[in-house]
N, C-alpha and C positions, 0 to 999 in steps of 0.2 A: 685555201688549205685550213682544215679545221684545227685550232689548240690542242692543246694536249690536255690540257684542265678543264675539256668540254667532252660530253659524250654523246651519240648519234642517238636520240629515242625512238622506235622505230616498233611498232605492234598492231601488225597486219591484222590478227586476227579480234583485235578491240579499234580497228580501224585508226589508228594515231598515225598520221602522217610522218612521215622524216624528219628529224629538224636536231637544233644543237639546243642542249640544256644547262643554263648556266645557274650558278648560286648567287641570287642576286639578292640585297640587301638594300632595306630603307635608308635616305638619309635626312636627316633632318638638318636644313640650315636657315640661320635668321641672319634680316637683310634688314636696310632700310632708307630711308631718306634723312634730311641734313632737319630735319625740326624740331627733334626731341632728343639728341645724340647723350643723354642722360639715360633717358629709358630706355633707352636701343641697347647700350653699352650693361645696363642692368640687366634687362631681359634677358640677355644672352649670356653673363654669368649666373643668374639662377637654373638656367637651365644647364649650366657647365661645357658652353663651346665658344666659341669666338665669332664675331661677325664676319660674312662673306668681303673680302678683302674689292672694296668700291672705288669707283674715279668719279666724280662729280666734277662737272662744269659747268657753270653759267656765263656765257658769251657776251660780250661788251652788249648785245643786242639784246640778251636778256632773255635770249635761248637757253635752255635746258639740256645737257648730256650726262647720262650715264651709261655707267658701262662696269661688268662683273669683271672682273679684273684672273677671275679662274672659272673651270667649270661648273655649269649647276645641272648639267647634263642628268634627268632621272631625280632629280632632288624633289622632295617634299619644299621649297619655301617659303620661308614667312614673309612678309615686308612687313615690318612697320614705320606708319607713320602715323602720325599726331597732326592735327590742324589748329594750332594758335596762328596770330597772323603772322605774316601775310596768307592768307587761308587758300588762294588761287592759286599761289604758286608753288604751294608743298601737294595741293592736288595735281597741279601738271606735272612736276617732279613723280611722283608716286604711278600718275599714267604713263609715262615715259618709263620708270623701273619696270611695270609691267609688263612693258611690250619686249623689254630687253629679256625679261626672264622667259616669257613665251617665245622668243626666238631663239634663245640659249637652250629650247628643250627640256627646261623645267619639267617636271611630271605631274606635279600642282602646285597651284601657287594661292596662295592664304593671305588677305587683305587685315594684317589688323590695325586697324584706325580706331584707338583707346575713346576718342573722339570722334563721332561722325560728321562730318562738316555737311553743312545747309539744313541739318536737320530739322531745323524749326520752319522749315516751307514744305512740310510733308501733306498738305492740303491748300485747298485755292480755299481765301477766307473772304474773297472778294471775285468781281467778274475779271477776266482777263488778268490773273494773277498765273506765274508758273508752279511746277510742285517740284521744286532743286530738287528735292529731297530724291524723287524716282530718278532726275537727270542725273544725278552723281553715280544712283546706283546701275543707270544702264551703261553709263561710262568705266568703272569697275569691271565690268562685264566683257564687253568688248575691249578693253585694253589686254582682258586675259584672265584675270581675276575668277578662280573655282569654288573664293568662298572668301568669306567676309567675318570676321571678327571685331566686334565695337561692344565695348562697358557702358552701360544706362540709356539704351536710345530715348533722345525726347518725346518721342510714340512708339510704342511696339508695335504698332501695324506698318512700319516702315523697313520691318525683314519682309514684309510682301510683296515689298519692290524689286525681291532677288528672285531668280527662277533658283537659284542655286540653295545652298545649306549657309545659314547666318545663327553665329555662333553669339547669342545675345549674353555679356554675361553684366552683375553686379556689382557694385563696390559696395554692397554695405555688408556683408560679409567684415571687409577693410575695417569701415568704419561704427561698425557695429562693436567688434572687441577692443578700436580705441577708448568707445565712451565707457561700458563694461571695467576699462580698468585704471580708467579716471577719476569717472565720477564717484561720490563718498555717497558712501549709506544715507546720506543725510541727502543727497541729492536727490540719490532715486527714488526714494521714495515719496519727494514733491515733483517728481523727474510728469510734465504731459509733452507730445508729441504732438507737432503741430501740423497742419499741410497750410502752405502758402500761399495757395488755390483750391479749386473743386477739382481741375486736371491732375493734383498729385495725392490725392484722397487713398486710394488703393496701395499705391506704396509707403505712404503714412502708416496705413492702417497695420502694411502687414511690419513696421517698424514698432509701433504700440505692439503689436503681439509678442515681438521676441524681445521687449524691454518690459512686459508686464507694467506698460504706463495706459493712462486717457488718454485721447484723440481729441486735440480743438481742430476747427477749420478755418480759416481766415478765406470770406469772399469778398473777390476785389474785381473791378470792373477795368478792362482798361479800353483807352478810347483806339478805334481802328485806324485813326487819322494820322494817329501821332505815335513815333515810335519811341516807347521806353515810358509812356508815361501810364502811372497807375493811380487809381484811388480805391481806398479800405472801406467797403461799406460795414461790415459787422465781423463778429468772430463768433461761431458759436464753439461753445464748450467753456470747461474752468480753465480758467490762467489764474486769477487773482493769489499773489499767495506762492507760484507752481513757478518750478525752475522749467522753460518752456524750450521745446528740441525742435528747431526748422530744417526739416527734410525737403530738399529739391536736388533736380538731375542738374542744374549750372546755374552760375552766377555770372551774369554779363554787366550789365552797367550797374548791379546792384539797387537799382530801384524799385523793385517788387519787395525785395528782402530789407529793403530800410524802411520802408512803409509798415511791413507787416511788424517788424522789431518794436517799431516805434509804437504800433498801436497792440500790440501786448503788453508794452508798459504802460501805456494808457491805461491798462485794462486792469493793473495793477501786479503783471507779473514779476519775480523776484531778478530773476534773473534769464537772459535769453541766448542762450546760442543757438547755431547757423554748422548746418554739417552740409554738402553740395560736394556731387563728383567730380563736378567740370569745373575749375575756374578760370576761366573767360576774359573775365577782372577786363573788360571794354573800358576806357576814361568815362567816368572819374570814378568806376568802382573803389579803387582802393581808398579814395576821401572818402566817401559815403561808410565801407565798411569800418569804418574806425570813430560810428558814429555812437553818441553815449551809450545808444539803446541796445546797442551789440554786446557781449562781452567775451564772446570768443567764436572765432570762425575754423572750421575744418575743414578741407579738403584733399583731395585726391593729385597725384601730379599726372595725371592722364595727357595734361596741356601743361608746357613748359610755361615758368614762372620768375620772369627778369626779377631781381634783388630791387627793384627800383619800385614795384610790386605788391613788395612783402611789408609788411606791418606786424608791431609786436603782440597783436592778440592772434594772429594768424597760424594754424597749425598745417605743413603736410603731408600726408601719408601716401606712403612707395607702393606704387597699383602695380608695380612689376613681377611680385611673386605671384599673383594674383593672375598677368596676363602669361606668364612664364606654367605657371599648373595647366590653362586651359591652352595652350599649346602642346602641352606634353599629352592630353589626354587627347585632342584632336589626329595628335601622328602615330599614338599607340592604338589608335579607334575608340578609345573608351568612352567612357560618359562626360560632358561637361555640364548635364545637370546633376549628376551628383555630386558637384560641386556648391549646390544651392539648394539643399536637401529638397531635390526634388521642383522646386518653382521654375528655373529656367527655360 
């Protein structure tokens, strides 16, 4: 028996079938896993609703359960989750939420990982090597996953691993109006921009453009054998003299970024800081970053950061508004590259 709040559509002569026509409306809800319960708890007040009410369990075995604890019946959802470590098991956690929302009849369900995990295996750099990077992304997929949301991949050819729409966005946007209303006239205008590799040259570059600074590069070689270890062959560009800006996508053991610090002072620079979306902080980053040649570090809290961690030159900025806009513009359909005048 049909509602009464429903009515029969019914137009033979433009051929529309029978049927009941309801007022149906979007809903948007944000979910998430236990790894980041800071940025979950954020996101969801910038955007002004409340987290989908969860049960998490993990079984003396070390099993994983979750479960929505109400409907998500038609919803738009988000998940987030963050990969600090243990990075295996907020990934099996997050596939498991997956399959629960595609069973609960979710309508689409939106993957945002502020951090993409494995991403630095997005190529074989040797024979018989795997490429994580597509096996995560075809795992996303089959758990259920309609679409993906991650800040700074460490390759942009690694949305090519979705069939689906991946929503790439930036933090420097974030950290771009930190430095902006830090640094002193006296800075910026010795202010160069540095890349910490030839691989971040292009994002350096277009950082020099919206700071009106130079571009140095720092090439450094690192050996394939051995994991974490780097050497600084040259730098080209001015430092001497130059309060010097290191832009990279993460900081893991901090050993690229102590190297390159140390030989821009070499080089004669005045001063060096360190801006990085991801921090990683792998042992014994947090010794290394507290080394002379540093003098101040900035990052992103995309990946949760124990107090154990933190050091006093250390700064962090809340990526939550940030991921909280590009969800809103995702379930209203709008643009999230005009979020990034246009680069995204």
């Amino acid at each position: 028996m049909a509602r009464k709040d429903k009515t029969v559509d019914l137009d033979r002569d433009r051929g529309i079938a029978p049927g009941l026509v309801a007022k149906t409306k979007k809903r948007l809800v944000v979910s998430g896993g236990r790894s980041h319960p800071e940025l979950l708890a954020a996101v969801a007040s910038e955007l002004g609703t409340e987290l989908v009410p969860t049960e998490y369990r993990t079984f003396a075995s070390g099993e994983i359960l979750t479960r929505f604890e109400v409907s998500v019946r038609g919803c738009d959802v988000f998940l987030i989750q963050s990969f600090g470590p243990p990075v295996n098991e907020w990934l099996m956690e997050l596939l498991i939420m997956l399959d629960a929302a595609k069973r609960a009849s979710a309508k689409r369900i939106t993957v945002v990982a502020p951090y993409y995990p494995y991403s630095r295996q997005d190529k074989k750099g040797r024979g018989r090597e795997p490429i994580s990077a597509r096996l995560v992304a075809d795992l996303l997929k089959t758990a259920g996953a309609d679409r993906v949301m991650s800040v700074d991949l460490h390759a942009a050819q690694i949305q090519g691993f979705f069939d689906g729409p991946v929503d790439h966005l930036f933090a420097k946007p974030v950290l771009l109006h930190h430095f902006k209303e830090t640094l002193s006239p006296e800075d910026r205008e010795k202010l160069t921009v540095v890349s910490p590799d030839t691989g971040r040259v292009r994002v350096a570059d277009q950082w020099s453009d919206s700071l009106g600074a130079p571009l140095a590069i720092i090439h450094k070689r690192r050996d394939p054998n051995v994991a974490n270890q780097v050497t600084v062959n040259e730098i080209v560009g001015r430092v001497r003299g130059r309060v010097c800006l290191i832009v990279d996508d993460m900081i893991d053991t901090g050993g690229t970024i102590v190297k390159a610090a140390q030989a821009l002072k070499d080089a004669g620079a005045e001063r060096v800081i360190v801006a990085a979306t991801h921090a990683v902080f792998s042992d014994p980053a947090t010794e290394r970053l507290q080394d002379a040649s540093i003098d101040e570090v900035v990052v992103t809290d995309t990946i949760p950061l124990p107090e154990a961690k933190r050091f006093p030159s250390l700064t962090i900025l809340p990526i939550a508004p940030l991921l909280a806009r590009a969800i809103h513009e995702v379930f209203e359909d709008g643009s999230v590259t005009s979020m990034f005048n246009g680069e995204a």
